[in-house]
Each structure stands twice: as structure tokens, then as C-alpha cells.
C-alpha positions in Angstrom: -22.3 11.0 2.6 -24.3 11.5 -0.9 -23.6 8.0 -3.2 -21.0 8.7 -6.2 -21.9 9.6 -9.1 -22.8 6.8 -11.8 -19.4 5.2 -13.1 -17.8 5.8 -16.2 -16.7 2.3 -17.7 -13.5 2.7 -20.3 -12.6 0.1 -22.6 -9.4 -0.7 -22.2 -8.5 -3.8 -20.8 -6.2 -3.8 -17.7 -3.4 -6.5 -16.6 -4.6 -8.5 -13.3 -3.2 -6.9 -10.0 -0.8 -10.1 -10.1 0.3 -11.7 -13.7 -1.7 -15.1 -12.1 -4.6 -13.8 -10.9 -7.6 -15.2 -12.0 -10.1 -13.1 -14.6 -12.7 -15.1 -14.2 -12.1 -16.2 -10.3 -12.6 -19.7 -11.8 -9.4 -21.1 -11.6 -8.9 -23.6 -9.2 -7.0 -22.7 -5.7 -4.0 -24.9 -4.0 -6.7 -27.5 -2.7 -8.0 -28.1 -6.3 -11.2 -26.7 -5.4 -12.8 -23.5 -8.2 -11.6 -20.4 -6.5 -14.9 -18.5 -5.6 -16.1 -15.4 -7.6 -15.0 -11.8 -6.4 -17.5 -10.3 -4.9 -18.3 -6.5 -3.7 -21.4 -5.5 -1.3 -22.4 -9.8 -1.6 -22.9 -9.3 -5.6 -20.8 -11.1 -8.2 -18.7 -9.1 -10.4 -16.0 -9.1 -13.1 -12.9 -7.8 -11.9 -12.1 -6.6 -15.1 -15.1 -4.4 -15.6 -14.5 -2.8 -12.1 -10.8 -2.3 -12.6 -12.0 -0.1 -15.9 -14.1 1.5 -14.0 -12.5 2.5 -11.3 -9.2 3.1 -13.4 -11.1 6.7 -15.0 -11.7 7.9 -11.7 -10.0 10.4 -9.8 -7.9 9.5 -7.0 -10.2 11.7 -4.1 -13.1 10.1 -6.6 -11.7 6.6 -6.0 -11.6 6.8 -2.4 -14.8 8.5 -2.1 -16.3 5.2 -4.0 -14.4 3.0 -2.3 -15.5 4.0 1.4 -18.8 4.1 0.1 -18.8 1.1 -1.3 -17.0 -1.3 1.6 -17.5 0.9 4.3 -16.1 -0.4 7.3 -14.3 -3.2 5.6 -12.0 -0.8 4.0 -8.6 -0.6 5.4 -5.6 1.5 4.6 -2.3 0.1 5.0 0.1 2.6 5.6 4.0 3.3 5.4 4.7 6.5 6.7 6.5 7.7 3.2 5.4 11.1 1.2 2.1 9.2 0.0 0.9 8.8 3.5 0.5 11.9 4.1 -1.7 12.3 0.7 -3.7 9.3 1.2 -4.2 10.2 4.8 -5.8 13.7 4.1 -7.6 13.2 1.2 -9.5 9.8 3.0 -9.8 11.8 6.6 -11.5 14.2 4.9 -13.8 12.1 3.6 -14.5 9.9 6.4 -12.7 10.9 9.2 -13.5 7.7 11.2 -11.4 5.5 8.1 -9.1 2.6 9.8 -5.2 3.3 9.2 -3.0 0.9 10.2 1.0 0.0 9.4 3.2 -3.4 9.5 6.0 -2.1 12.1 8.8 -4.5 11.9 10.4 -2.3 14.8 13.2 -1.7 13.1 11.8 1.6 11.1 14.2 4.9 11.0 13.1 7.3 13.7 12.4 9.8 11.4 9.2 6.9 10.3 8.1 7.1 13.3 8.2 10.9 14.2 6.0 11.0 10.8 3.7 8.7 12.5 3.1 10.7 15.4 3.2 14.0 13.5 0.3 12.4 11.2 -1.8 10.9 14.4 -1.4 14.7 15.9 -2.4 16.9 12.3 -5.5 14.8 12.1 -6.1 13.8 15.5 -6.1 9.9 14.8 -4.7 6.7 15.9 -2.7 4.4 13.7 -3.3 0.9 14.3 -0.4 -1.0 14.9 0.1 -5.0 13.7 3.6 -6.3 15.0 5.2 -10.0 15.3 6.8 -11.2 18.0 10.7 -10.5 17.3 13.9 -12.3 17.2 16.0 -12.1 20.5 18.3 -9.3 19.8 17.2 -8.2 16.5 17.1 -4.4 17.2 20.6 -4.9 19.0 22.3 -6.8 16.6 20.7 -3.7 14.0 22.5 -1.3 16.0 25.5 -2.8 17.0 26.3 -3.6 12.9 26.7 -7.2 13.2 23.3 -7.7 10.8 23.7 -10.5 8.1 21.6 -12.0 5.4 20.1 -14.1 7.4 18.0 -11.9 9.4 15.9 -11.4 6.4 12.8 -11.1 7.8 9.9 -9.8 4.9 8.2 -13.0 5.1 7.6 -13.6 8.5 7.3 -10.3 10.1 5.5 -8.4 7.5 3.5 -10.4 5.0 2.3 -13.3 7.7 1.4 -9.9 9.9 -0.2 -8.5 7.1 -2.5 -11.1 6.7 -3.4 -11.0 10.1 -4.2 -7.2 9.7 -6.3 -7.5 7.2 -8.9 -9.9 8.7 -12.4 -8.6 8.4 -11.3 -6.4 5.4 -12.7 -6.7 1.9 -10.7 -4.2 0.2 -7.0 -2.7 1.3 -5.2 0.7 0.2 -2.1 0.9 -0.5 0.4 4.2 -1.8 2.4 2.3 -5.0 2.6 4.3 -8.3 3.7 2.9 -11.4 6.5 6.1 -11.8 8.4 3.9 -8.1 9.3 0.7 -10.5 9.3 -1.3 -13.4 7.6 -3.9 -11.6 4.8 -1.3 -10.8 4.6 0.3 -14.0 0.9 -1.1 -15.0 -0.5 -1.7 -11.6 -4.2 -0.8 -11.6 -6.0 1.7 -9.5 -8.6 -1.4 -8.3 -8.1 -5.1 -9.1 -8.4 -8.4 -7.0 -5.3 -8.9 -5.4 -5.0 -12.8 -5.8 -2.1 -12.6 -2.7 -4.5 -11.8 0.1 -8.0 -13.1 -1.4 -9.7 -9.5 -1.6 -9.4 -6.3 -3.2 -7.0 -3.8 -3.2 -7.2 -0.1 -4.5 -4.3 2.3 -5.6 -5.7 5.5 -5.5 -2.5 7.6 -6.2 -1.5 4.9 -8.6 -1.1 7.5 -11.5 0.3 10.4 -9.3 3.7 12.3 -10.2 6.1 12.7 -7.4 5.6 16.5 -8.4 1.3 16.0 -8.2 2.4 14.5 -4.8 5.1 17.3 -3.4 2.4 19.7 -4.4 -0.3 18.4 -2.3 1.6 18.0 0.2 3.0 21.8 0.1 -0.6 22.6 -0.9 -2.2 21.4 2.6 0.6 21.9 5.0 1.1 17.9 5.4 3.6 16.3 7.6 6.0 14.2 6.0 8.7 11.9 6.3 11.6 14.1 6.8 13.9 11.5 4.5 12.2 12.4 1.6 14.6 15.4 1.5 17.7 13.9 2.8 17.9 12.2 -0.7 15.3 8.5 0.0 12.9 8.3 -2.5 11.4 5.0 -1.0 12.0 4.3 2.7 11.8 1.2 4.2 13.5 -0.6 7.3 16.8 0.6 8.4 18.8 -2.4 7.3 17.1 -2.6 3.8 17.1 1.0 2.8 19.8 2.8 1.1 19.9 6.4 -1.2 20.3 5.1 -4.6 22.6 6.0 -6.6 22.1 9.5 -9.3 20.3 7.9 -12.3 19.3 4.6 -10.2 15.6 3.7 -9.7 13.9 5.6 -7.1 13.4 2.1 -5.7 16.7 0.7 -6.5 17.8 1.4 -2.3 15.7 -1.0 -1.1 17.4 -4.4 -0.9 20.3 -3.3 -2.6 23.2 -5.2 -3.6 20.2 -8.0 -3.9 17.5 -9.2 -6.4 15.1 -8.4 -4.4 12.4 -5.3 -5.7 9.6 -6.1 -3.0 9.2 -7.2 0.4 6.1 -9.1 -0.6 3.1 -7.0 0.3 2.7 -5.3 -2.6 4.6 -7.6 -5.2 
């Protein structure tokens, strides 16, 4: 694959991934010790500067950069909703031996997992599963209706996993878009994400839902079927609701609770 073009820098100055992540990986880490330096390719960099950088790309140009750029350390978390299918083709196409792999909790609709399979077929791939070990009788206390608060399980079965899927990965993708949330609204395209100690790119970060429906129409994608029974976000079956007409396109997940992320991306 021919090397990117040479990067535009813009000026503007962008908020950290997270509010406490460190601009000049200096501060100190939970030991006391100087956190060390971001680095990309073995090179020191300014987080900053890249963000701006990568911020006036294009999302196929992102992508292109970033596979380039981190090669096989590059992973793509995926989640099976509408901007799946985008990421999915757009990165396929440009590498079609890029690593996809998902969080399953094993308690996904079916629908979410017919996408999966769909997806794997279209573009003849494999999807990497990462899954905890379960409670006894999780999925049967699910589907016999008897599930309570205190099966919350974000914590354990999907951030701890998700650290465990990203070993030997310098730099994760992820779907958000600021247009899902408030608490997404100035997420970069490319920052340091301070959560998991590497760097993370949001490639559709700036993408309409209609930019998205269209590429998706456009390229005769599979898609989670929810999307058009009225779930903007989908998540596990016991967090996920249709929110209400005016809500937040997030406001389903978790509701009735404070809760606006499972702790992956927020």
C-alpha cells in the first residue's frame, strides 16, 4: 500500500480523549512514577499535534494512516451497530487482513449476532471473539425476567475483557460520534486514550447518522436489523431500551439510571 500523503496540521487545539489525560504524558501514574511519553512507530510525539492532525483527515484517510502507520498493532473493536458495518468496509478494503474483534457479554440481542455473522459472510472474515467467564445462571435469570441491579456487569465482563483484548495493540478503533451524546460531543478523531495506555482513533467521529445510512445503502452493507425497529444505540438486552420521541439517541441505554457509558469508551 503507497504511504499517505504528507499531513495537514490545523491549529486548533483539541480536548484530551479523557478530561485527565495527560498533554504532556508527564504526569505521574498511580505508583508515583512520570507516566512515559506516547509514542507511535518507537518515536516520541505530542498527542496534541497528532490529534490536529489526524482531526483534518478524512475518515477512509484516517484509517488508511492509521493501518499504515501501526500496522499490525491496530485493532478494531467492534459492536455490531450501524457503524460496524461502515468501519468494517471502508478498513477491509483497505487491508483486508485488519483484526476485528467484539466484547460479547453473551447476553447480546439475536438480532447482534445475526449482524455478526451476516458481516463475517459479506466480507469473508472472522470476528475475534474476547468473553469472561459468566455468572451461573446469568442468561437464565435474563430470560426468565428475574434480572436485578445487581447483576450489573460493565466492569467486570467488558472493560477487564477489554483490556485483555487489546494486549499487543498500540492503537484501538472504535464507532462513537459526537451527534450519539453529550458526553461524546468533542471526542477527537485520534488522541491517547489515558484508560487503556494507548491510542485510540474515531474515524467516523464526525459522521451524520444520514452520512452513515447512506453508506450503508450506498454499498449494500449488512446491518443490525434494530436500527429500524426504532434503537438508535444497541447494547445488551438488559441495558437497552427505545428511547423515548425527543430523548437522546443514547438515552436507552441504562435507562431509569445515571449511567451514559459502560466504561469502554467513557
Amino acid at each position: 500500500m503507497a504511504a499517505p500523503e504528507e499531513l495537514q496540521v490545523v491549529t486548533r487545539r483539541l480536548r484530551p480523549l479523557h478530561e485527565d489525560a495527560p498533554t504532556n504524558g508527564s504526569s505521574p501514574n498511580g505508583n508515583g512514577r512520570p507516566r512515559p511519553l506516547p509514542t507511535i512507530g518507537g518515536k516520541v510525539v505530542d498527542p496534541e499535534q497528532v490529534s490536529a492532525e489526524v482531526e483534518a483527515m478524512s475518515a477512509p484517510r484516517a484509517l488508511a494512516w492509521a493501518i499504515e502507520t501501526f500496522g499490525p498493532r491496530l485493532g478494531f473493536a467492534v459492536s455490531f451497530q450501524k457503524t460496524t458495518s461502515v468501519i468494517v468496509d471502508i478498513a477491509h478494503g483497505i487491508d483486508p487482513g485488519a483484526r476485528f474483534f467484539y466484547i460479547d457479554t453473551e447476553l447480546f440481542f439475536p438480532e447482534t449476532y445475526a449482524t455478526r455473522d451476516a458481516l463475517a459472510e459479506h466480507f469473508d472474515i472472522e470476528f475475534e471473539r474476547f468473553v469472561q467467564a459468566n455468572p451461573p445462571g446469568l442468561r437464565e435469570r435474563w430470560e426468565a425476567n428475574l434480572w436485578r441491579e445487581s447483576d450489573e456487569c460493565c466492569a467486570s465482563r467488558k472493560v477487564e475483557t477489554m483490556h485483555r483484548a487489546l494486549e499487543g495493540v498500540d492503537c484501538w478503533v472504535s464507532g462513537i460520534r459526537r451527534v450519539d451524546s453529550k458526553t461524546r460531543f468533542e471526542a477527537p478523531r485520534f488522541g491517547w486514550d489515558e484508560r487503556f495506555d494507548r491510542w485510540k482513533l474515531n474515524p467516523v467521529v464526525d459522521w451524520t447518522d444520514q452520512q452513515v445510512w447512506t453508506h450503508i445503502k450506498d454499498n449494500h452493507l449488512p446491518y443490525n436489523p434494530l436500527h429500524d425497529q426504532g434503537y438508535p444505540s444497541i447494547g445488551c438486552m438488559p441495558c437497552t431500551s427505545k428511547p423515548a420521541a425527543g430523548e437522546d439517541v443514547r438515552a436507552g441505554r441504562w435507562a431509569g439510571t445515571d449511567r451514559t457509558e459502560c466504561g469502554i469508551n467513557g
